[in-house]
C-alpha positions as CSV (number, residue, x, y, z in Angstrom):
1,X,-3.5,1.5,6.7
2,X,0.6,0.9,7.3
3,X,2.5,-1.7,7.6
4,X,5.7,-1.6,10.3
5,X,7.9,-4.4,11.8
6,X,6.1,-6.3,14.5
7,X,6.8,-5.2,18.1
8,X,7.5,-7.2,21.4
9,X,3.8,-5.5,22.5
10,X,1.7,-6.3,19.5
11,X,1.8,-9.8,20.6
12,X,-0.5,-10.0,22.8
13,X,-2.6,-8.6,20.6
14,X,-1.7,-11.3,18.1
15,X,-3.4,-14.5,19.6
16,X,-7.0,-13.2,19.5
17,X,-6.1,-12.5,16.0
18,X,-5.1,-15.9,15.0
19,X,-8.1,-17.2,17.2
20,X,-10.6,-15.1,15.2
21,X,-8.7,-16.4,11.9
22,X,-8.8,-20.1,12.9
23,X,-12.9,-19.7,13.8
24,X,-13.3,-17.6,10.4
25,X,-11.5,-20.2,8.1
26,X,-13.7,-23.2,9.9
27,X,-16.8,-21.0,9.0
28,X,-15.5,-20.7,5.4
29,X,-14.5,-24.8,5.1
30,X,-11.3,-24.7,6.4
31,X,-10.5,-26.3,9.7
32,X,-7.9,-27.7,9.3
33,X,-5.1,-25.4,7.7
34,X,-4.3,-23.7,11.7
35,X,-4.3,-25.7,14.6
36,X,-4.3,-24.8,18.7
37,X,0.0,-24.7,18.2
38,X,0.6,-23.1,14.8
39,X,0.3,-20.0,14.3
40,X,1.0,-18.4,18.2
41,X,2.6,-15.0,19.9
42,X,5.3,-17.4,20.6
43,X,5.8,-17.8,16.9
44,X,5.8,-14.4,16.4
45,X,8.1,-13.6,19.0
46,X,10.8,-15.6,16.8
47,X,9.6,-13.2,13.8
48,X,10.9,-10.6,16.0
49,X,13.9,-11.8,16.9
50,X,14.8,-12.1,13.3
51,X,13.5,-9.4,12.1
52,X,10.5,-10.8,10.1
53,X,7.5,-10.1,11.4
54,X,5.0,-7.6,10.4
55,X,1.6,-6.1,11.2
56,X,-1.0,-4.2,9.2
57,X,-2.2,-1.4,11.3
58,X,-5.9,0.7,10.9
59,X,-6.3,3.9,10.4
60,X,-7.3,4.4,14.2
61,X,-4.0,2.6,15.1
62,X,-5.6,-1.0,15.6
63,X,-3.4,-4.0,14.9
64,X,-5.8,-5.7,12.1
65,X,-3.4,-8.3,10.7
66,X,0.1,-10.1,11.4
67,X,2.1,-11.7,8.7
68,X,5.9,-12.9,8.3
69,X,8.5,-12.4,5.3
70,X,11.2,-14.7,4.5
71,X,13.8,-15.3,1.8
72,X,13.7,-18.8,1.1
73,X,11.5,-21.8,2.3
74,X,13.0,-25.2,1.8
75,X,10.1,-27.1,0.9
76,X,9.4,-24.9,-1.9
77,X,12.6,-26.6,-3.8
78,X,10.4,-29.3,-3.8
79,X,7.2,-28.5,-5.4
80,X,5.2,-31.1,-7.2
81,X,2.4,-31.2,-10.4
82,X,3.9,-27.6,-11.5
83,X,6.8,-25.3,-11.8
84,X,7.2,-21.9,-10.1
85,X,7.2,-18.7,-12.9
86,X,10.4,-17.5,-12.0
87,X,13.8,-19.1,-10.6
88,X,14.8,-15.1,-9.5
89,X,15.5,-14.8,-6.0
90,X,12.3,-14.5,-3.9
91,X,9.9,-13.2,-0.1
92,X,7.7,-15.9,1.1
93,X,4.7,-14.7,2.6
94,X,4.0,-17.2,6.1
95,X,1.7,-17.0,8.9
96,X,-0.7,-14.0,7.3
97,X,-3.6,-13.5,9.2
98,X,-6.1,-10.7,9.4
99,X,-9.3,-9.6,11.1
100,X,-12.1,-10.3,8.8
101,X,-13.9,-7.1,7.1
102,X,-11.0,-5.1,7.6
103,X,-9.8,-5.2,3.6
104,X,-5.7,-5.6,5.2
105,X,-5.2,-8.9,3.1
106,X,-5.6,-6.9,0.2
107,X,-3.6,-4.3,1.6
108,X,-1.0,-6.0,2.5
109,X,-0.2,-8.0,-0.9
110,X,-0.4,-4.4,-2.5
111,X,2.2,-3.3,-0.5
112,X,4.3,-6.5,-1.4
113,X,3.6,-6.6,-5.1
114,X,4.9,-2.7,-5.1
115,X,7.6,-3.9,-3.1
116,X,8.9,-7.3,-4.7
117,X,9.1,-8.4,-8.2
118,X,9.0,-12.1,-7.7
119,X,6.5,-13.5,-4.6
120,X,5.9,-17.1,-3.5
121,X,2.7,-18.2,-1.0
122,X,1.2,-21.8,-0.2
123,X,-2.1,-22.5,1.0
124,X,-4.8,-25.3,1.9
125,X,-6.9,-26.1,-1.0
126,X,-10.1,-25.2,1.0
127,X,-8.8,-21.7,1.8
128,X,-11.6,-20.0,-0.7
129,X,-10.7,-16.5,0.4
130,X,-7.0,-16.6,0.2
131,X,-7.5,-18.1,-3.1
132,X,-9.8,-15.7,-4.0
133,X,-7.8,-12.7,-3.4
134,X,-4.3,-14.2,-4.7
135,X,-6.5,-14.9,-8.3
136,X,-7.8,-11.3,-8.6
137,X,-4.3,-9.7,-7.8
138,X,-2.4,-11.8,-10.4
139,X,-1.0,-14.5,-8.4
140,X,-0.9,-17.8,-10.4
141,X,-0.9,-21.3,-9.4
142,X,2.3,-22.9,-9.6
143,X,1.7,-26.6,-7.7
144,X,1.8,-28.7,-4.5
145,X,4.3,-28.7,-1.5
146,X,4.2,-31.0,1.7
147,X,4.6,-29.9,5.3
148,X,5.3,-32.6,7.6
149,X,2.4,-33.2,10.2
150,X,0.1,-30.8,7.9
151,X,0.4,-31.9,4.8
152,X,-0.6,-30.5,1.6
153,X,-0.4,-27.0,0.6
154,X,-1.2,-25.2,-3.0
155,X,1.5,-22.9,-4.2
156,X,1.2,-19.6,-5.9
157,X,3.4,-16.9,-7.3
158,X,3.8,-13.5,-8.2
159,X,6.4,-12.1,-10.8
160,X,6.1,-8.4,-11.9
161,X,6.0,-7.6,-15.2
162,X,8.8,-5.4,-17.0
163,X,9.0,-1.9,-15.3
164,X,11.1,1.0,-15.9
165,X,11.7,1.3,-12.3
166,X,13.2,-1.9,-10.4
167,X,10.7,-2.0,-7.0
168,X,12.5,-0.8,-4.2
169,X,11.6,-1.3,-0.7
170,X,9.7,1.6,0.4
171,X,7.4,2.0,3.0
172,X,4.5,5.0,4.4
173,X,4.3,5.7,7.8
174,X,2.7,8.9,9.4
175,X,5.1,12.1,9.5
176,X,6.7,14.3,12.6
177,X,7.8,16.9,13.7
178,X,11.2,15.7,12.5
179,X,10.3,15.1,9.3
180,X,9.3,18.9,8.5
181,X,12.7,19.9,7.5
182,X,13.0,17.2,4.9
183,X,9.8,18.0,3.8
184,X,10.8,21.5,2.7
185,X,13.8,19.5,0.7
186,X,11.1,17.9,-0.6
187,X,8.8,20.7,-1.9
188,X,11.5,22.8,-3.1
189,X,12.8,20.0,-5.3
190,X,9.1,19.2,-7.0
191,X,9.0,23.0,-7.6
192,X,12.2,23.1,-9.2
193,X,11.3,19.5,-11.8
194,X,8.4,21.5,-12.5
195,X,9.6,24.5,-13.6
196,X,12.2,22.3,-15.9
197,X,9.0,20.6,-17.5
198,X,7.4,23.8,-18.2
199,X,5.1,24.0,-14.9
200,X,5.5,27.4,-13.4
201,X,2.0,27.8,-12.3
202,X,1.4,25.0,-10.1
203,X,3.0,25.8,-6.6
204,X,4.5,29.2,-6.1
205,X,4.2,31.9,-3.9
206,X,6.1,30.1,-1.5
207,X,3.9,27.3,-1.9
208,X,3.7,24.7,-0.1
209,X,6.3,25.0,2.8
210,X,6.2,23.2,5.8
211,X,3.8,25.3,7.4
212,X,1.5,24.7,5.0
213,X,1.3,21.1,6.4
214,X,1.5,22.1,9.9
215,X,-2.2,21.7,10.5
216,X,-1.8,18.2,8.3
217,X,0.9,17.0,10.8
218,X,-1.0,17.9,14.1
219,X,-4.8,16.0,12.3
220,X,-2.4,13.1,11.9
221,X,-2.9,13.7,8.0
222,X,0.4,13.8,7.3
223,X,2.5,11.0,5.9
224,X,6.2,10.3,4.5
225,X,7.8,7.5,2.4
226,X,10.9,5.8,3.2
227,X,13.1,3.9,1.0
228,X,14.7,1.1,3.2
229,X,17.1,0.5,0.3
230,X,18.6,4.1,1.2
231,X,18.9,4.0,5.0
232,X,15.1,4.8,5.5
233,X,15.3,8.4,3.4
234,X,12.7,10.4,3.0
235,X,11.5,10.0,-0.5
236,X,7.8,11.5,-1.1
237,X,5.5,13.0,1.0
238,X,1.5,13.6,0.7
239,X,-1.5,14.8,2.6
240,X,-4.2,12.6,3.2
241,X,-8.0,14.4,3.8
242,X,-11.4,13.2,4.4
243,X,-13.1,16.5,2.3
244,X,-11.8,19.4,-0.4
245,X,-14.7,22.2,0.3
246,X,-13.2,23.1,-3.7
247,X,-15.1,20.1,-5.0
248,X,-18.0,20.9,-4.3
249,X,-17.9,24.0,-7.0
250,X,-16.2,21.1,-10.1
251,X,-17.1,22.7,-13.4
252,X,-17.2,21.2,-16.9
253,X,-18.0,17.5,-15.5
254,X,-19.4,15.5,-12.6
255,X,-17.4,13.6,-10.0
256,X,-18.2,9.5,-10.8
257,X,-19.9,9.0,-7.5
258,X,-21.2,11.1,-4.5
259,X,-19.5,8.9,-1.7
260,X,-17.0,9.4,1.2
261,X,-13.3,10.1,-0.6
262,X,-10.0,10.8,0.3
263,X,-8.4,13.4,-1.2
264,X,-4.5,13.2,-1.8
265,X,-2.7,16.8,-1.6
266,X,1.0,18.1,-1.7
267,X,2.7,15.4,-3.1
268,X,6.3,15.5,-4.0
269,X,8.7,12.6,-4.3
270,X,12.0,11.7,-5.5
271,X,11.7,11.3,-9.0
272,X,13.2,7.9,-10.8
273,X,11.9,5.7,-8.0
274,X,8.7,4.5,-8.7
275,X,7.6,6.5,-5.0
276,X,4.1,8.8,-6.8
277,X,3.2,4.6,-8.1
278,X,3.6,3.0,-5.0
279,X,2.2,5.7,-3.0
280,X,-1.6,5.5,-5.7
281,X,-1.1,1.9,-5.4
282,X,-1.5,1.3,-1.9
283,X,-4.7,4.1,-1.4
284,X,-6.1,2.7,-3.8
285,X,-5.8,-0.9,-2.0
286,X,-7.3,0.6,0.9
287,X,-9.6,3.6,-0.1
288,X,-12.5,2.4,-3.2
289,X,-12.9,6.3,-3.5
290,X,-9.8,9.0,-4.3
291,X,-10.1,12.4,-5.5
292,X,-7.1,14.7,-6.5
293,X,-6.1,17.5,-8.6
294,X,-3.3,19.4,-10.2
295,X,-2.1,21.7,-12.8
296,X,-3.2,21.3,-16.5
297,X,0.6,21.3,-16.9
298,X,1.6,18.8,-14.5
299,X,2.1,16.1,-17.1
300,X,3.8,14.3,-15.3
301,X,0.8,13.4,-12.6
302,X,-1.8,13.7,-15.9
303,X,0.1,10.5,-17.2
304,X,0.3,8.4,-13.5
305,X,-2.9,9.5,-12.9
306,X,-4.3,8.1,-16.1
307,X,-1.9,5.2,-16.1
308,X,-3.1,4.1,-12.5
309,X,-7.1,3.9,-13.6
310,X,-8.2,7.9,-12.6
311,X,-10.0,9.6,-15.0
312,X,-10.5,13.8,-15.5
313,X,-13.6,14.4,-14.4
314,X,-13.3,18.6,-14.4
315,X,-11.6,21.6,-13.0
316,X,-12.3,24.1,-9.7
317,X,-10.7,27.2,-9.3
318,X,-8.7,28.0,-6.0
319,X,-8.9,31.3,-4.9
320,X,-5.9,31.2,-2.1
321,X,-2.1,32.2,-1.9
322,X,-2.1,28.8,-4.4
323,X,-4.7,30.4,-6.7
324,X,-6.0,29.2,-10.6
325,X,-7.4,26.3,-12.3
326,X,-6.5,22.6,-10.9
327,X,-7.8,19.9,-13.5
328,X,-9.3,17.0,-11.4
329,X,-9.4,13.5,-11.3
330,X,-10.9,10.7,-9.3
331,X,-10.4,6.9,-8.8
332,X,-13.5,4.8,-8.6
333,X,-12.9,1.3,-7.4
334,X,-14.5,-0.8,-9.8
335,X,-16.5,-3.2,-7.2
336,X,-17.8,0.2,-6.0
337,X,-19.3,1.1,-9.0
């Protein structure tokens, strides 16, 4: 999935959404929390115009979700029977609605909670599934705000614990043609922090280059990260695959489950900027099953790898331009197992 600012033709997309949401929620106990006038296109369309809106997009290109970010909400300086976590500056998450079965809720507050260090939500009390999901990501109840004409609302925040990297606002979307050059940057600078942390092994021989992702680009398994914070640069790339032929000879250990995976290849980021974290965090929102692998000298991906809930599961042997031992790891959601 990715998330990108809401456009002027998502929105007519955007009303079956919300209708599908409003029949949903009375299904679940909740009619009452969206009427016929609240939320509509026409809402939306304001979104735009300021800038706000956003959508959560499938990996076949469907719109699956609609949400709005703000920067304050009034009522929220009034909040009764509790006290918000943090008085830091804040986003306010409005207006989020999402196809059922589709897993963007989730999605999306993983792409917030990389993005933001301090996040504020309200509710209805019979909202079981938004409650649900704000409980299991961390989000804690923080008390009761009024909106006039549809009264109460249950409040809950977010505030991300103490990181060595301050979140920054980045973002994944899929790369072009354009992006190829910067890609190159990209590689030549991973190669270069690895051979200063003693990892001469891992890509040489010219590898990768952007040829090498080429074929990537044109199956649409090609993606970027941007860091809005610095004029959109291009910060990391990856490639995203449904199979690794490789993995299918792993020696010294077993994979934890013989299911559908994604395997994640050719990473290289800006170091210091949290961009390898945010990029595990947010397949791991969407996908319950990752493979990858690297070099037994990559300590630096050993440690995120570990750090992020993977665990070595073995080694295969390429025999390419790339060639020798990868150690391999795999994630494992743990509902899935």
């Amino acid at each position: 999935m990715l998330i990108r600012k809401t456009l002027p033709e998502d929105l007519p997309l955007l009303d079956d959404i919300f209708t599908q949401c409003r029949a949903y929620m009375a299904a679940e106990g909740n009619p009452t929390q969206w009427d016929e006038k609240y939320p509509t296109s026409a809402v939306v369309a304001e979104d735009i115009k300021q800038g706000t809106g956003y959508v959560c997009v499938n990996d076949e290109g469907k719109v699956v979700a609609s949400f709005a970010l703000g920067t304050y909400e009034p009522e929220y300086d009034r909040l009764r029977d509790g006290a918000w976590h943090s008085n830091a500056p804040y986003v306010v998450v409005h207006r989020m609605g999402a196809l059922p079965g589709q897993g963007a809720g989730q999605f999306i507050f993983a792409w917030l909670m990389a993005r933001y260090s301090h996040i504020r939500i309200d509710t209805h009390e019979d909202n079981k599934t938004m409650r649900h999901i704000l409980g299991k990501l961390g989000f804690a109840y923080t008390g009761v705000v009024s909106y006039e004409g549809y009264g109460d609302r249950i409040c809950f925040d977010y505030v991300a614990p103490e990181s060595k990297h301050k979140p920054a606002l980045l973002n994944i979307r899929k790369a072009t043609t354009a992006d190829l050059n910067r890609i190159d940057e990209l590689f030549e600078g991973a190669r270069q922090y690895m051979y200063a942390h003693n990892n001469v092994n891992q890509w040489k021989n010219g590898f990768p280059s952007q040829s090498d992702v080429v074929p990537a680009l044109e199956a649409g398994e090609l993606y970027v990260v941007e860091d809005e914070d610095h004029s959109n640069e291009v910060v990391g790339t990856f490639v995203l695959s449904d199979y690794e032929p490789v993995y299918d000879q792993l020696q010294d250990g077993t994979w934890q489950a013989d299911l559908p995976y994604k395997v994640i290849h050719r990473m290289a980021t800006v170091q210091g900027r949290g961009v390898g974290t945010f990029i595990f965090k947010l397949l791991q929102a969407q996908y319950p099953y990752l493979r990858i692998d690297t070099h037994a000298d990559n300590q630096t991906m050993h440690n995120l790898a570990l750090k992020l809930g993977f665990k070595h599961v073995g080694k295969v042997f390429y025999d390419s331009r790339n060639s020798g031992w990868r150690e391999c790891y795999d994630y494992l959601r743990p509902s899935t197992k």
